[in-house]
DOBA-931587 format. One record per residue (C-alpha): residue in one letter; x, y, z. Coordinates in Angstrom, 1 decimal. Each point is the difference from the previous one (the first is absolute). Layout:
BEGIN
A|X|Y|Z $
...
END
This chain:
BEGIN
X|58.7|22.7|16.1 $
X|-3.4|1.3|-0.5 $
X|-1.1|3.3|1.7 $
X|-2.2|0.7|2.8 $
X|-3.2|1.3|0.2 $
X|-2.1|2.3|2.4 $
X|-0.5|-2.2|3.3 $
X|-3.2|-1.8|-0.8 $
X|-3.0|-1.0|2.4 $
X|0.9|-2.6|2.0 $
X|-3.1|-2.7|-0.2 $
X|-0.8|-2.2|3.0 $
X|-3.6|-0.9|-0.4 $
X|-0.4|-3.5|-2.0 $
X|-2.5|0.0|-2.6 $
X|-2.7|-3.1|0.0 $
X|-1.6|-2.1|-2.6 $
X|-4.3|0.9|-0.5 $
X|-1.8|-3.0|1.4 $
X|-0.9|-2.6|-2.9 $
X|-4.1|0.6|-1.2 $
X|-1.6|-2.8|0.2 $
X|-0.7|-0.5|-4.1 $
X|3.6|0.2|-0.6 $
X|1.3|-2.0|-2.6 $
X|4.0|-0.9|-0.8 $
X|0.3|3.0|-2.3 $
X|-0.9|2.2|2.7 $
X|3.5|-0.4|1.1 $
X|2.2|0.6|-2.0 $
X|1.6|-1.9|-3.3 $
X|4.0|-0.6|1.1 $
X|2.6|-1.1|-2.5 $
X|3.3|-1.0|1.2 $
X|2.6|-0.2|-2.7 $
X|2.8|-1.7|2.0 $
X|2.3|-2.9|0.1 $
X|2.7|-1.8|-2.0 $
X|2.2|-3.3|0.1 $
X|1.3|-0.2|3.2 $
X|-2.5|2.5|1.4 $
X|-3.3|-1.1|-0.5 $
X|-0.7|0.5|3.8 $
X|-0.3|3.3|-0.3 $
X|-2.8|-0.3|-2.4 $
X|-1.4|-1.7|2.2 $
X|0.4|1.6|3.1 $
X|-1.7|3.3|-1.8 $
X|-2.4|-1.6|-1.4 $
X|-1.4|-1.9|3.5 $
X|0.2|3.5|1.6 $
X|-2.1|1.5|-2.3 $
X|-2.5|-2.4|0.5 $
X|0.5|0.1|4.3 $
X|-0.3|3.7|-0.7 $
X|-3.2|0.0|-0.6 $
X|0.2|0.4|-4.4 $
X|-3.0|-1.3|-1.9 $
X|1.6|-1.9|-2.5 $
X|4.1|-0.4|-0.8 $
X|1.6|-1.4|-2.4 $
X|4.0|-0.7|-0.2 $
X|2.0|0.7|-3.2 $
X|2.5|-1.6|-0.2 $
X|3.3|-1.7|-2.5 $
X|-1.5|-3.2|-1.7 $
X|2.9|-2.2|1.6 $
X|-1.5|0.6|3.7 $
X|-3.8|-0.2|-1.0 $
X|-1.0|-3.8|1.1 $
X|2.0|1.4|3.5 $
X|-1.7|3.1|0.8 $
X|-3.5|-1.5|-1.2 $
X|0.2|-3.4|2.5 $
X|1.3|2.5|2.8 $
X|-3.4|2.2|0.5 $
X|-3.6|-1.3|-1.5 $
X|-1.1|3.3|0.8 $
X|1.5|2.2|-2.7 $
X|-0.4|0.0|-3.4 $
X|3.7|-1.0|-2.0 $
X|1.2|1.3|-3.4 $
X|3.5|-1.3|-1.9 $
X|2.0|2.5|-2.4 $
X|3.0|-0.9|-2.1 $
X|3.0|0.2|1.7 $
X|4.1|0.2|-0.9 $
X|2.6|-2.3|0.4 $
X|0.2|0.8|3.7 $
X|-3.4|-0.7|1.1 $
X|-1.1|3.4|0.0 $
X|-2.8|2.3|-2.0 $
X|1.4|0.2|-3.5 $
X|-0.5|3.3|-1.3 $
X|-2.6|-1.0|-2.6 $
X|-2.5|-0.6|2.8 $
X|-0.5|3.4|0.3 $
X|-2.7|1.1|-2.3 $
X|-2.1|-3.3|2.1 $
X|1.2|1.3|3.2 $
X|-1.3|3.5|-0.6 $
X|-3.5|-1.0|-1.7 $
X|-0.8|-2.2|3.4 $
X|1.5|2.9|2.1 $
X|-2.3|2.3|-1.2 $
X|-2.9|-3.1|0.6 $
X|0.3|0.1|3.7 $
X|-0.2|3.3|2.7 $
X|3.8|0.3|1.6 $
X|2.9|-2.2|-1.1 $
X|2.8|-1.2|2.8 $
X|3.4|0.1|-2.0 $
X|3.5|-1.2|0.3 $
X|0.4|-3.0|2.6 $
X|2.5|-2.8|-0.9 $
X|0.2|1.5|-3.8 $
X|3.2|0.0|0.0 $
X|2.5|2.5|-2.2 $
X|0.5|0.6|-3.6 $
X|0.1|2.4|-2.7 $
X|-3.5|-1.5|-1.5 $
X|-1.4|0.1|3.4 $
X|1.2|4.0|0.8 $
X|-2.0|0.4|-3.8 $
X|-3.2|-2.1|1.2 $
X|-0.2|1.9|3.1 $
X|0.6|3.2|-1.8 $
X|-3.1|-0.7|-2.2 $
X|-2.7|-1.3|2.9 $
X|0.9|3.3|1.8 $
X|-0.4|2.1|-3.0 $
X|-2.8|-1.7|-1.9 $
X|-2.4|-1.2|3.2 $
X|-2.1|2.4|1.3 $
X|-0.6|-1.7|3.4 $
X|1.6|0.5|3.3 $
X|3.1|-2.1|0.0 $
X|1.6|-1.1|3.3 $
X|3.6|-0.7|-0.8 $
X|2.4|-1.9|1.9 $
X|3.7|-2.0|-0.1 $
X|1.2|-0.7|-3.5 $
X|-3.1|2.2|-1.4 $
X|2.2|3.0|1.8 $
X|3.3|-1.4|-1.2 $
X|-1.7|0.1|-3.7 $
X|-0.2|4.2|0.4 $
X|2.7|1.0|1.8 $
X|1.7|1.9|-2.9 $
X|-3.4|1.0|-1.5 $
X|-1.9|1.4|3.2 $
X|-1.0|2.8|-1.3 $
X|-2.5|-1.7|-2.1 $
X|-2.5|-0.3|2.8 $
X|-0.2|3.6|-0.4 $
X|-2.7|-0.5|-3.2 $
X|-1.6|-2.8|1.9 $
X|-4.1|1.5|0.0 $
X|-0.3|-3.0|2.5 $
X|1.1|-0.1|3.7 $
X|3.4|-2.0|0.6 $
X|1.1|-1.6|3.0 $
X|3.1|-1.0|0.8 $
X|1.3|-2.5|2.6 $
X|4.0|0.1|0.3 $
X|1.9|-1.2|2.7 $
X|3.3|2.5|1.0 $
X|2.1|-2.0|-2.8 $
X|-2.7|0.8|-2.9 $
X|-0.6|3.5|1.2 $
X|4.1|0.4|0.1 $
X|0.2|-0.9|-4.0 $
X|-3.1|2.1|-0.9 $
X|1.3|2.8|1.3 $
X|3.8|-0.8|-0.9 $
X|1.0|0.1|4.0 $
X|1.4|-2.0|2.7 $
X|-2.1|-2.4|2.4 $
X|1.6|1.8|3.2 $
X|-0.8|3.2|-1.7 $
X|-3.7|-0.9|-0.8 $
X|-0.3|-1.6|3.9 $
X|1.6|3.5|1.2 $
X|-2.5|2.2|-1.6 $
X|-3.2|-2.5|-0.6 $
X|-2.8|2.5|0.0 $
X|1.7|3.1|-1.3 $
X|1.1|-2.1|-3.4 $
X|-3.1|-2.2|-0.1 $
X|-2.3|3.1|0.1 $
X|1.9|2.0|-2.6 $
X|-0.2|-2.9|-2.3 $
X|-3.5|-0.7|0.0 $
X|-0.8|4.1|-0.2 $
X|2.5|0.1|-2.7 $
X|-1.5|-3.1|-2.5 $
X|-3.7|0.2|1.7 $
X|-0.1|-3.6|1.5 $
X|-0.8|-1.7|3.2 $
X|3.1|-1.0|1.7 $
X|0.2|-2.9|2.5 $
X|3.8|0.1|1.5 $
X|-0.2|-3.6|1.3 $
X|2.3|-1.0|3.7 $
X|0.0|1.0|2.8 $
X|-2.9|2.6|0.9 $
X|-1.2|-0.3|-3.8 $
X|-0.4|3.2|-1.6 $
X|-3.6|0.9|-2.2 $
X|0.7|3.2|-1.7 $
X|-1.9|1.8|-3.2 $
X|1.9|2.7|0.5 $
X|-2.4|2.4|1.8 $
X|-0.8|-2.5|2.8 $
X|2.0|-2.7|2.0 $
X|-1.2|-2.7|2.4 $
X|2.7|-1.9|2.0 $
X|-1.0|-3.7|0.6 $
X|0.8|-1.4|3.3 $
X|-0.9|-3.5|-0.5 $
X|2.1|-3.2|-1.3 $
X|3.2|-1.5|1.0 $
X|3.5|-1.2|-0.5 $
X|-1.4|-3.6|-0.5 $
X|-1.6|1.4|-3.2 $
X|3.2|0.4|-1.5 $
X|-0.1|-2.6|-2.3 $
X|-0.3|-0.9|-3.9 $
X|-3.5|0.1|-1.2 $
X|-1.6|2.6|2.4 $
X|0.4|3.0|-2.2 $
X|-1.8|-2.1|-2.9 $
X|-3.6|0.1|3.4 $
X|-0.2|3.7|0.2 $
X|-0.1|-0.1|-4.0 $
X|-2.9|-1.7|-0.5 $
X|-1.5|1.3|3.1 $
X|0.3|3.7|-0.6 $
X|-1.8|-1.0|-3.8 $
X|-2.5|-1.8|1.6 $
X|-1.5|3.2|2.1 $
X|0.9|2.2|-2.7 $
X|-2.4|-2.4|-2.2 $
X|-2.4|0.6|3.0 $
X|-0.2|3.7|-1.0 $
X|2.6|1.5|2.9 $
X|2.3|2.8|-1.3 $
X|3.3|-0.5|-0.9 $
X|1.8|1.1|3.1 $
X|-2.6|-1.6|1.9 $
X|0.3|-3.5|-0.8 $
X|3.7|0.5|0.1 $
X|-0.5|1.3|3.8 $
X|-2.5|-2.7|0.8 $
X|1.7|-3.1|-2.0 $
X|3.7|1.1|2.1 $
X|-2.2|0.2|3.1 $
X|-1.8|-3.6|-0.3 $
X|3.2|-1.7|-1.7 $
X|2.2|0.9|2.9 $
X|-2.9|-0.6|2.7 $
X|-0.6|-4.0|-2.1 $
X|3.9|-0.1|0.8 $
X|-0.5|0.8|3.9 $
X|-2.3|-2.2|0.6 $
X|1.8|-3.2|-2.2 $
X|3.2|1.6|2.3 $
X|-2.5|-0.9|3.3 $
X|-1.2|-3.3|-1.0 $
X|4.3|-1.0|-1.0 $
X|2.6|1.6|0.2 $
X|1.9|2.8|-1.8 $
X|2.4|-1.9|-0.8 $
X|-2.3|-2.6|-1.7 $
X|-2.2|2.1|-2.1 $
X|-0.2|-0.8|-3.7 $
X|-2.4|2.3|-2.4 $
X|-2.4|-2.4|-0.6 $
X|-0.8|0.2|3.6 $
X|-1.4|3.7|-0.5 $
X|-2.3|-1.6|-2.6 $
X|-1.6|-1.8|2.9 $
X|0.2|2.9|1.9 $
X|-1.4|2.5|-1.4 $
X|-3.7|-1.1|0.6 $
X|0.5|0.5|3.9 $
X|1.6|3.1|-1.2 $
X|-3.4|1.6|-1.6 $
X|-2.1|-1.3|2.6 $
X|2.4|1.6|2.9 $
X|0.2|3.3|-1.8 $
END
């Protein structure tokens, strides 16, 4: 278990976006690359990427295994697409990383880890974008499985690093328990991001946003939200107002604000019950407008 730290400021007030000048142009906004996605999980990929782009990110592009390209290309018109060599299982072979980082270091934040999948070459890719791209990285899913035995390495990051686990993938970066992490969610998400100097998004119930000085609790979303491909939204949105020049924590706050509010209002409209991600995709315009 990682220590605690001195009871940090409790946030409420949500930060907002600058209204748009009128000359703005789409590199006003942020360059977003997604590097996401493998056989079997090009959704993800997808999902990130289209939040991105709802979230208000000048340009995105979606990196992703050369096997799911033609699928993750026809899925979105709207974001840019870019194929890497891949293994045997459909996923980024570990020769794609000197590509990956050179196009990483092209763009203004990078959204990491949804539907990669696991392996030793991907834990070694992972490894490298962290320590060799000097942008802020939001990392979530299989980009957190990639580290768990090598967290200390965000320690040298220069770069801000945000991280997005749900209880299970804060449980195995830690080396703790699920009921323990749900026992004692602030306390151990606080002390983590004051010990390795991130921003901290404990995802579930009441989401947690630590950096380890401040906290904000969320108090929107819903049970309905509990679904596969959610997680891989408030990826690509948090990028996508980091990329419009909010801090670290804020976008984190904001982004688990406006994901879980896009879920209410899906949850309205249906049905708990009946809620599937892509619904938040649809969502999260009435989301902006509402907050």
């Amino acid at each position: 278990m990682q220590s605690t730290s001195p009871t940090p400021e409790t946030i409420t007030k949500l930060p907002v976006l600058k209204p748009r000048p009128a000359d703005s142009n789409k590199g006003s906004f942020g360059k977003v690359l997604v590097i996401a996605g493998s056989r079997g999980m090009s959704g993800a990929a997808i999902l990130s990427g289209s939040a991105a782009l709802r979230g208000g990110a000048g340009l995105v592009r979606v990196a992703v295994p050369s096997g799911i390209l033609p699928i993750v290309a026809t899925a979105n018109p709207c974001y840019l697409t870019a194929g890497f060599s891949e293994d045997d299982h459909g996923r980024f072979a570990e020769g794609a990383e000197k590509e990956l980082i050179a196009l990483a270091r092209a763009n203004d934040v990078v959204a990491l880890g949804p539907g990669l999948g696991q392996s030793d070459g991907l834990t070694k890719l992972v490894s490298a974008l962290l320590d060799k791209v000097e942008v802020p990285v939001v990392l979530d899913a299989d980009g957190l499985n990639a580290i768990q035995r090598c967290t200390n390495l965000l320690k040298r990051r220069k770069a801000p690093v945000i991280l997005t686990p749900h209880p299970g993938e804060f449980a195995r970066l830690i080396g703790s328990t699920v009921a323990e992490v749900q026992a004692h969610r602030q306390d151990l998400a606080v002390g983590f991001a004051a010990d390795l100097g991130v921003v901290l998004v404990l995802k579930g119930n009441g989401s947690i946003v630590t950096d380890g000085r401040k906290v904000y609790h969320n108090s929107t979303g819903n049970p309905g939200m509990a679904t596969g491909g959610t997680g891989d939204i408030l990826t690509g949105l948090i990028a996508a107002l980091i990329g419009q020049k909010l801090g670290p924590f804020a976008a984190a706050q904001l982004g688990t604000h406006l994901h879980g509010l896009a879920g209410d209002l899906a949850r309205d409209d249906f049905h708990e019950a009946c809620l599937i991600a892509s619904d938040l995709l649809n969502y999260l315009a009435p989301a902006f407008r509402n907050f």
